[in-house]
Every structure is written in C-alpha cells, then in structure tokens.
C-alpha positions as CSV (number, residue, x, y, z in Angstrom):
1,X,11.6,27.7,5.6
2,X,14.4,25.2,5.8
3,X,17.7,25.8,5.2
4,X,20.2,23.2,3.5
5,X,22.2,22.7,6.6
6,X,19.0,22.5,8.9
7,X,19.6,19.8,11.5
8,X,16.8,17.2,10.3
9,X,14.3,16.0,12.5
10,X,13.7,12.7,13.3
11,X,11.3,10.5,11.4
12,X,7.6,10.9,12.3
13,X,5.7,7.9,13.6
14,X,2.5,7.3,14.9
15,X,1.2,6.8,18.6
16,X,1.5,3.5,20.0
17,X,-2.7,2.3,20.0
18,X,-3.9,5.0,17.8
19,X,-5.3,5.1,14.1
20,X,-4.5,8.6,13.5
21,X,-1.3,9.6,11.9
22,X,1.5,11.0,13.7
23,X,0.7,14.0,15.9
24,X,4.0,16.3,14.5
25,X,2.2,15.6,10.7
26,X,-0.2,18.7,11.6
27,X,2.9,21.4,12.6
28,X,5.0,20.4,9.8
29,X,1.8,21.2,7.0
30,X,1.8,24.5,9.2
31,X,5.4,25.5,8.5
32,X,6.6,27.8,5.7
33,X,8.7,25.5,3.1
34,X,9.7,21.6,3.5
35,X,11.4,20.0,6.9
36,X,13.8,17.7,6.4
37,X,14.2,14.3,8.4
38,X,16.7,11.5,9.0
39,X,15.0,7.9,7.7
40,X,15.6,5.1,9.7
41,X,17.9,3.9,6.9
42,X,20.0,7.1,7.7
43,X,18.9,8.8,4.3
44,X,18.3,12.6,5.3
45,X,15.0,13.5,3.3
46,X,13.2,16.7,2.6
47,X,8.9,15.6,4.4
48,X,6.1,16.8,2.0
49,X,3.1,17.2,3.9
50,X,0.7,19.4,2.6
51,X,-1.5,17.7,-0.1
52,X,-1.5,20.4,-2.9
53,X,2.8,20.0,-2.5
54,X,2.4,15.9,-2.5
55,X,0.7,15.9,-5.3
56,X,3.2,18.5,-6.6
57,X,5.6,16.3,-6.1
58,X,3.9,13.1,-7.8
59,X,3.5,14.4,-11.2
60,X,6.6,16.6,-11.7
61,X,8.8,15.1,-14.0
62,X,12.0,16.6,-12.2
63,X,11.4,13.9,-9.3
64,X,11.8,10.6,-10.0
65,X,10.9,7.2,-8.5
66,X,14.4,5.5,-9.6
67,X,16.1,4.6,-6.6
68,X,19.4,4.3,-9.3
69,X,19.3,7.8,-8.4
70,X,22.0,9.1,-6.3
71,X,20.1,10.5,-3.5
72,X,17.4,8.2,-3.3
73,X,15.9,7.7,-0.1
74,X,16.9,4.5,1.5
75,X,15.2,2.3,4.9
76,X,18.6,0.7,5.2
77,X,21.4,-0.4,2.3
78,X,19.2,-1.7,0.2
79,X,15.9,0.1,1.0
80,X,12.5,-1.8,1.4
81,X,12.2,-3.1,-1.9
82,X,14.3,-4.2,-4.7
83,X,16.1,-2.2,-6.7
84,X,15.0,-2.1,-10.7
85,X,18.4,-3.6,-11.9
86,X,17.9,-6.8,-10.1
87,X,14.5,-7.4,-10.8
88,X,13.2,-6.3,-14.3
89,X,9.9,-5.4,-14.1
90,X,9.8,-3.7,-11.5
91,X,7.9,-0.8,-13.2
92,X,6.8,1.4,-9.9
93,X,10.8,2.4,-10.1
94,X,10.3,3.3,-13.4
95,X,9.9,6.8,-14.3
96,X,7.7,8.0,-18.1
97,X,8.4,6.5,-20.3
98,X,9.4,3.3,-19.6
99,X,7.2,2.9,-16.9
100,X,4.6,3.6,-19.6
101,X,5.2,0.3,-21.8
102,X,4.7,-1.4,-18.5
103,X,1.2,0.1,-17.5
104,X,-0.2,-0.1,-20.8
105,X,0.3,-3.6,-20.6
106,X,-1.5,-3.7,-17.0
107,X,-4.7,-1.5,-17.9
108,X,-6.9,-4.0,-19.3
109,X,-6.6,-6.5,-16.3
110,X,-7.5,-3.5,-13.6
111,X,-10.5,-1.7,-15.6
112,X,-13.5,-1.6,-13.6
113,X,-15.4,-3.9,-15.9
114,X,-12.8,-5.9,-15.3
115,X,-13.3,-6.4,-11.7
116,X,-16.6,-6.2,-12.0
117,X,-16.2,-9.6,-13.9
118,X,-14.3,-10.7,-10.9
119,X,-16.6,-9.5,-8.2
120,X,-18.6,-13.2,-8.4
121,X,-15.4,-14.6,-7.1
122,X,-14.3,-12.1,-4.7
123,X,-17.9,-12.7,-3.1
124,X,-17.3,-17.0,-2.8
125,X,-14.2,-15.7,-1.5
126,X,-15.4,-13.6,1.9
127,X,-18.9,-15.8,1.8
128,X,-16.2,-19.1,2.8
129,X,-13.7,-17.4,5.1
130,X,-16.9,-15.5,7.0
131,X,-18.4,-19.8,6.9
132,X,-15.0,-20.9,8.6
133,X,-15.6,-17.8,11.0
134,X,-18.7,-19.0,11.8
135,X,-18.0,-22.7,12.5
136,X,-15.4,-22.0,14.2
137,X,-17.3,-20.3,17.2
138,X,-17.5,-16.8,19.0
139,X,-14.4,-15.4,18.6
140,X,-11.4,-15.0,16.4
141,X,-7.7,-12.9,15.3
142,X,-10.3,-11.2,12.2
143,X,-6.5,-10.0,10.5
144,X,-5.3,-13.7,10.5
145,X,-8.8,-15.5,10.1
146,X,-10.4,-13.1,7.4
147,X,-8.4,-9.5,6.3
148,X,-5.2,-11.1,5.0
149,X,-6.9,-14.2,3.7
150,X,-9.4,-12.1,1.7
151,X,-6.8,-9.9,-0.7
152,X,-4.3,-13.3,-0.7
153,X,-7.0,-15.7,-2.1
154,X,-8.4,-12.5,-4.5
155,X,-4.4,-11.9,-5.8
156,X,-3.9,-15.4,-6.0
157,X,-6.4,-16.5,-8.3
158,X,-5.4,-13.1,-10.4
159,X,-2.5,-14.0,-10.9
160,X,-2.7,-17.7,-10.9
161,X,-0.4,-18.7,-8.2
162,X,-1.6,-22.0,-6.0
163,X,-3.4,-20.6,-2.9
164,X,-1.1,-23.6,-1.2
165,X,1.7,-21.2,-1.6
166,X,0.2,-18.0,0.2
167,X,1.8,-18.3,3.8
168,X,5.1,-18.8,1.9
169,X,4.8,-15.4,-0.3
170,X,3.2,-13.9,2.9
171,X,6.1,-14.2,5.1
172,X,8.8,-13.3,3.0
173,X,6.9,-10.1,1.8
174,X,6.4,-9.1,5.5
175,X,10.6,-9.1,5.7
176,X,10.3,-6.9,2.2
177,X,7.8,-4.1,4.1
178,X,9.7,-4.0,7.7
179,X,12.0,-1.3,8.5
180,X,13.7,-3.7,11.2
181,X,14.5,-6.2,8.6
182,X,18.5,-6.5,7.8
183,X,19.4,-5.5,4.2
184,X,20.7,-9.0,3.9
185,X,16.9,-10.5,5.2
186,X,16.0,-8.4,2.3
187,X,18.0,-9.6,0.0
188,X,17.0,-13.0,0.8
189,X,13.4,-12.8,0.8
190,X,13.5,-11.0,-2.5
191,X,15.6,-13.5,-4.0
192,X,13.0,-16.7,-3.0
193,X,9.8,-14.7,-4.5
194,X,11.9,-14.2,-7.7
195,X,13.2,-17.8,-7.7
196,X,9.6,-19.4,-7.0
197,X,8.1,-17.3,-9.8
198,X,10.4,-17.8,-12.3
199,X,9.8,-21.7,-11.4
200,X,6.1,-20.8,-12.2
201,X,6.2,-18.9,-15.3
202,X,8.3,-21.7,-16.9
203,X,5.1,-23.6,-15.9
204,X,2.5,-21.4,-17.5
205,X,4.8,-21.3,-20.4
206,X,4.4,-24.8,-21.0
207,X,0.5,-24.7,-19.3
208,X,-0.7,-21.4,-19.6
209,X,-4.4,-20.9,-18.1
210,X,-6.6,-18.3,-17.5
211,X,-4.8,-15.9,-15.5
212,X,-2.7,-12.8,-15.4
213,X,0.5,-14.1,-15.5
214,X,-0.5,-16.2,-19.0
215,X,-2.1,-13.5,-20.4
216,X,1.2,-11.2,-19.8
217,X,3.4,-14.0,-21.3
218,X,1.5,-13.7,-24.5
219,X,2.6,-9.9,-24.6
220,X,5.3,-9.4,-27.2
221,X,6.7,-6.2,-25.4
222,X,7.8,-8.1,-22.3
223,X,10.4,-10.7,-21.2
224,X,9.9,-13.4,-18.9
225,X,12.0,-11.8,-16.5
226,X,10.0,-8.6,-16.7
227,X,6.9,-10.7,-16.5
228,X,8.5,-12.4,-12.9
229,X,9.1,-9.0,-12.1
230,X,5.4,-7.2,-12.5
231,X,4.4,-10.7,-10.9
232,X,6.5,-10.3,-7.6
233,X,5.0,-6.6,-7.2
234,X,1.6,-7.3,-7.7
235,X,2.0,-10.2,-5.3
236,X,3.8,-8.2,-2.8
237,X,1.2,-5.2,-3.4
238,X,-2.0,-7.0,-3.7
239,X,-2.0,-8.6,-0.7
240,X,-0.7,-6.4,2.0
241,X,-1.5,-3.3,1.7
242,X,-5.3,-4.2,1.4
243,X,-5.6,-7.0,4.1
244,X,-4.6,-3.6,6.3
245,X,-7.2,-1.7,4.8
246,X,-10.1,-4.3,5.3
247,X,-8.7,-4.8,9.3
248,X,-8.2,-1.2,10.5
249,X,-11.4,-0.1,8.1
250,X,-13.4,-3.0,10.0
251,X,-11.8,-1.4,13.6
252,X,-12.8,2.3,12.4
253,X,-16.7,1.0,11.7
254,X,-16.7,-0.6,14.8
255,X,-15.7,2.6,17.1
256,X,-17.9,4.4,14.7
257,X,-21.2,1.9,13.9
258,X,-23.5,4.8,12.4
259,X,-21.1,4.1,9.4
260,X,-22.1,-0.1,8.9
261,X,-23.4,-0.4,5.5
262,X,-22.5,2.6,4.2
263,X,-20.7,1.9,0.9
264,X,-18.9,5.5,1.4
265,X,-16.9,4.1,4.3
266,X,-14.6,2.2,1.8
267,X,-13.6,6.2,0.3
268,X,-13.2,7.7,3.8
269,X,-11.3,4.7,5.5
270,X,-8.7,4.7,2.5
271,X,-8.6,8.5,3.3
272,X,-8.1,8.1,6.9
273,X,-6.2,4.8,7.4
274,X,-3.7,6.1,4.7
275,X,-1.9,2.6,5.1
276,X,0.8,3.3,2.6
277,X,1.8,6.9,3.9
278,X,5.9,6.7,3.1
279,X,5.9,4.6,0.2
280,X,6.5,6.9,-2.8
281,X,9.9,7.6,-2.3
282,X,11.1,10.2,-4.6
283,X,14.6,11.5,-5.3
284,X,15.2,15.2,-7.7
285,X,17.1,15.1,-10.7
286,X,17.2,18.6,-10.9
287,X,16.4,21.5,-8.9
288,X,13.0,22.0,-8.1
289,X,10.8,24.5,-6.1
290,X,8.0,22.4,-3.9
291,X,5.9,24.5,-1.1
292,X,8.2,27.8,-1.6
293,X,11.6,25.2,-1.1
294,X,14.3,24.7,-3.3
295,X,15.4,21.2,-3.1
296,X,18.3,20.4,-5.1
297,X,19.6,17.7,-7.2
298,X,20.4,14.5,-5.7
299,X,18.2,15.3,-2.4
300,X,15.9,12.8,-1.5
301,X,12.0,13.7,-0.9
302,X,9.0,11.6,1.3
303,X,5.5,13.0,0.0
304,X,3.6,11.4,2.9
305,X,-0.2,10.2,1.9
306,X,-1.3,10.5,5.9
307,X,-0.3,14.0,6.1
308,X,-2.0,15.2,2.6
309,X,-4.9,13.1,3.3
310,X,-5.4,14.9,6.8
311,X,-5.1,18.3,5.5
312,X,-7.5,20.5,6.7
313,X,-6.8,22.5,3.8
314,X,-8.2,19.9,2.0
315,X,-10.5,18.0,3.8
316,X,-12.7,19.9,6.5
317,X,-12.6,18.1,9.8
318,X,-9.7,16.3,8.6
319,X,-9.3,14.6,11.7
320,X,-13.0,12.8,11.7
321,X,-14.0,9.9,10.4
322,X,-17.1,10.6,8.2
323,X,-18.0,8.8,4.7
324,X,-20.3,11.7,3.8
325,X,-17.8,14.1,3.1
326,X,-16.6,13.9,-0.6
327,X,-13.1,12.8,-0.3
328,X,-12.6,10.6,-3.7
329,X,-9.6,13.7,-4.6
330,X,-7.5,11.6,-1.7
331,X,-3.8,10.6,-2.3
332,X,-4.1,7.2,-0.4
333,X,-3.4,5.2,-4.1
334,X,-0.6,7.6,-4.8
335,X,-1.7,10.2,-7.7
336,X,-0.4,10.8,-11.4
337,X,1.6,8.0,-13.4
338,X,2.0,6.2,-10.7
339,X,-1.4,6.3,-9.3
340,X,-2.1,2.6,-8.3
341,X,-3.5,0.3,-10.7
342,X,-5.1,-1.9,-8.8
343,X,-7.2,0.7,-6.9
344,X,-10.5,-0.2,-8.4
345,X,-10.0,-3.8,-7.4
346,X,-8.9,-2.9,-3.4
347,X,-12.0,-0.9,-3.1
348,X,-14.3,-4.1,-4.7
349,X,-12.3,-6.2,-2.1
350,X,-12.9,-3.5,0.6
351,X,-16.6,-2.9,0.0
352,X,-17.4,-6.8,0.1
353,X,-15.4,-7.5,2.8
354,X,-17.2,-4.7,5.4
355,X,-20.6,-5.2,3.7
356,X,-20.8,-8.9,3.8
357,X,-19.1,-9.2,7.3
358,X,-21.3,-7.3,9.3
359,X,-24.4,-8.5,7.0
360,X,-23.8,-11.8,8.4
361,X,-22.1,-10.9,12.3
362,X,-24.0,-7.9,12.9
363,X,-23.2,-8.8,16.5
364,X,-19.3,-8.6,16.0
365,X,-17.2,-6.2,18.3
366,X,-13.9,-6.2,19.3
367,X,-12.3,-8.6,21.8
368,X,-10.2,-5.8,23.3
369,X,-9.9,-1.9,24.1
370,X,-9.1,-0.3,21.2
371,X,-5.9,1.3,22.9
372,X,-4.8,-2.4,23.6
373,X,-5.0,-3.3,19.7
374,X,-1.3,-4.6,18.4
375,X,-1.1,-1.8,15.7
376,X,2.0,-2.5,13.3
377,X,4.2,0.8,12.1
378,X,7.3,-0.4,11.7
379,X,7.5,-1.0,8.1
380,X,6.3,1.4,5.2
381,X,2.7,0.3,5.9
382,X,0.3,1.1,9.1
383,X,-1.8,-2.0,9.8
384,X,-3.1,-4.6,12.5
385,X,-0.8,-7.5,13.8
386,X,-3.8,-9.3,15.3
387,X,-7.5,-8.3,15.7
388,X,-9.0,-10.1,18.2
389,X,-13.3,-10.0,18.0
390,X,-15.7,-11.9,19.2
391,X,-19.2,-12.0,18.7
C-alpha cells in the first residue's frame, strides 16, 4: 500500500504499435492499495485500476468530477477541457445534483427508441461514404475516408450543425483531446467552438428546425449559454471518441476475422479498445477509503477504464479478444451518473459501421503490418491517425 509521501510513478502509456493497454496496468491491479503517478500536466494522482475500485470510485459521492476543486487533476494549466465556469453547460463537470437538471434534459434524445428512429439515417450515412470508398478504387486512409466521417455526419445532423463545418469543429477538438497541446492552444480552440455555436443558436432561435439544439432551446430550465455549452460537449464527444471505436474495432476484426458479422464484437471491442481510459478525472472532497487506501481531501484520483476493463478479476482471459464472453458489465462508457448518454447511439453507429463495411468489402485488409499502424496516445483518447486498407 502506498504511502502519502510515496515517490509517484510515472504516467502509464501504451506500447508504440499495439492495441492493448499499457503493460504496467496488470502489476498495479496486483498491488495492495492505490499507486500514485505524476500526469503529464504535473498533477500527482492516486491510479485506480482494478474495476470493482473504478467503479467504487464513479458512484461515491465523496469524489467529484468538478475540476473547481482544489486538487483536481490537471493535463497542463488548464487541463484538456474547459473548465465549467467558462462554459455553462458543461454538465460532465457537474456533480448530483446539478448535473441532474442537465441529464434529464438529455434522456429523451439518447433512449434507444430514439436511435432506433435514427438508425434509417445512420445507414444512408455509411451506405454513401462505403459508395465514395468504392468509386474511388482499391485502397484508402479507412480513419480519414470512413471512421471519422461516419460519427461527424451522425452528430451533425443530431444536433443540426451544417456538415460544411465538420473539418472546422474537427480540428480544433483534436487540440481540446491532445496532451501536447499548450494551455493557451486550448484556450483558443475552446473559445472558437463556443463563438461559432453561439453564432448558431442565435440562428435556430430565429429558425429553429428539427434537431437537438431547437428542441433544447424550447427547454425552460436552460439558458442559451448552457445550451452552447451541452452543444460544444456533445460535439466534441460524439465525434471522436467513436470514429476511434469504429477504426481500431475495424483493425481488431481484421487480425481476428472469425469475429466478421458478429454483432457481439461492438460489446467486446468497446471492452478491449477502452478508447477513453483517463477521461473521468476525479478529485475527493473528503477522505475516502478506495481498494484498502485512504486518499484524502484535495488529492486527485485517475479511475482508468483500460485497466478495469482488462481485469482478470472480472473478465476471464482479459487479455483476448472474444465477443462471446458476456462483457456488457464493462466501464468503457464510464458507469453511475455519469455513465455516458450517448452510449446506445455509439454502439448503433458501431454495429453499422463494421456490419455494413465488410458486407459490402468482404475482401478488405489492411495496407500495412499491424505493428506499422500510426496508433495515436497522446491525448486522453487511444485511436488511429491513419488506417491505410486496401482491398
């Protein structure tokens, strides 16, 4: 166990060219108590590993999500997101129960009937970028051609934000996500998405249609600026987090092709992928006892999906890829109030994606070794720079 003047380790990170999560994950779940780390911010952290103490640490209520905290974790100055001050809205920083009045307002647009309704238009969607594949010959970068365009064109006509827009709301949330991104890159990038919605709600106000955004400006519990707040985290969230999910799931069925067509795969690559592994920073407000170790007020805490998700404790054979096994009690969509809302609608976008793509490419393979794939970990999420296939 850990002492309070332990000399942290340093930050985890996974092995250049491989999909598993970092090899020291498995010693730390091993070890009596917590271990705490330096962040590349330079916030020392206590790392929760095993999944019974992540999920521990996810629904007790003396941990919080408020980086106003003192002792939050921090990337850097201003940490990989905005802070909750400077953009209302943002409700994932929000802990019960104000994040409550924000959820409740969310439900009905993320029920599974709901994206049921939308699963007609998440179909056109893959069905034209798999046509543009298709005519435009043998080979392609599948992350830049098909997995980002897929959630971006899904989140877009969600939310009602012109498609013409995307590569603009892409680029500056890849600056918001990237650890070597200055604070003041940060601050920029935040500050454009916030001024270009704001520009668009004052549209919708005057034209609303049938999207999100309209719908949530009809709600008498929230401002605009709250609104242009839930807008620039859905944005951010809906679009990155699953294009990396549809790539590196699309990678895992090709070094595994028993699995095509299995609709199970979606479950297990969400489990093994773990994209978002170190984005539920948490800070204690008072002291609290996690895995048998006290942390104390003010100390900063990293439950990291990856590691829960590849508990053996949990999950037999932890470290293989196999859609049989029953794995929906994963942690990759975070777990308790803040369990993701969108969930239902990245699996919908998942399943379609693998199902359809291989239904129509069943010839597609990779371009290059697997080892030589540009895997990207220097942000919060795991994903693909480029995937290079061919067919």
């Amino acid at each position: 166990m850990a002492t309070a003047d332990a000399i942290p380790i340093e930050f985890p990170r996974r092995q250049p060219g491989r999909l598993t999560p970092p090899a020291e994950y498995a010693g730390l779940r091993s070890q009596e108590g917590l271990v705490k780390s330096s962040l590349p911010g330079g916030s020392t952290v206590w790392l929760v590993t095993r999944h019974e103490d992540v999920r521990s640490v996810l629904t007790d209520p003396r941990i919080s999500s408020n980086p106003l905290h003192e002792g939050f974790p921090s990337m850097g100055k201003n940490g990989t997101v905005p802070p909750p001050d400077q953009v209302p809205g943002w409700f994932v920083a929000y802990d019960p129960p104000e994040h409550g009045r924000f959820r409740k307002a969310l439900i009905p647009e993320f029920t599974v009937r709901r994206i049921k309704e939308m699963q007609p238009a998440i179909q056109r969607i893959v069905d034209r970028l798999i046509d543009a594949l298709l005519d435009g010959g043998n080979s392609a970068d599948l992350v830049a051609q098909f997995a980002l365009p897929v959630p971006s064109l899904v989140i877009c006509e969600l939310l009602g934000v012109p498609y013409s827009d995307h590569e603009y709301f892409e680029s500056r949330t890849r600056v918001l996500v990237t650890f070597t991104s200055t604070d003041e890159q940060r601050e920029s990038a935040a500050k454009e998405l916030i001024t270009y919605l704001t520009k668009l709600i004052s549209i919708k106000h005057k034209f609303p249609g049938n999207d999100l955004i309209s719908g949530l400006l009809k709600n008498e519990t929230l401002t605009a600026q709250e609104v242009s707040g839930i807008a620039l985290l859905l944005l951010i969230a809906g679009h990155e987090t699953t294009a990396n999910n549809i790539a590196l799931g699309v990678v895992m069925l090709l070094l595994n092709r028993e699995w095509i067509g299995d609709p199970r795969a979606v479950e297990e690559a969400l489990r093994y992928l773990s994209v978002a592994d170190r984005v539920a920073l948490r800070v204690a407000v008072e002291d609290v006892e996690i895995g048998g170790q006290l942390i104390k007020a003010g100390e900063g805490i990293v439950p990291l999906g990856a590691a829960a998700n590849h508990d053996e404790n949990a999950f037999e054979r932890a470290d293989q890829f196999d859609p049989g096994r029953p794995a929906r009690h994963h942690v990759a969509f975070g777990y308790g109030v803040h369990q993701c809302l969108g969930q239902h609608l990245v699996r919908a976008e998942m399943g379609t994606a693998y199902r359809t793509l291989f239904e129509r490419i069943p010839t597609l393979r990779l371009a290059v070794p697997p080892e030589e794939l540009p895997f990207k970990d220097e942000g919060i999420l795991f994903g693909l720079h480029e995937l290079p296939v061919t067919w």
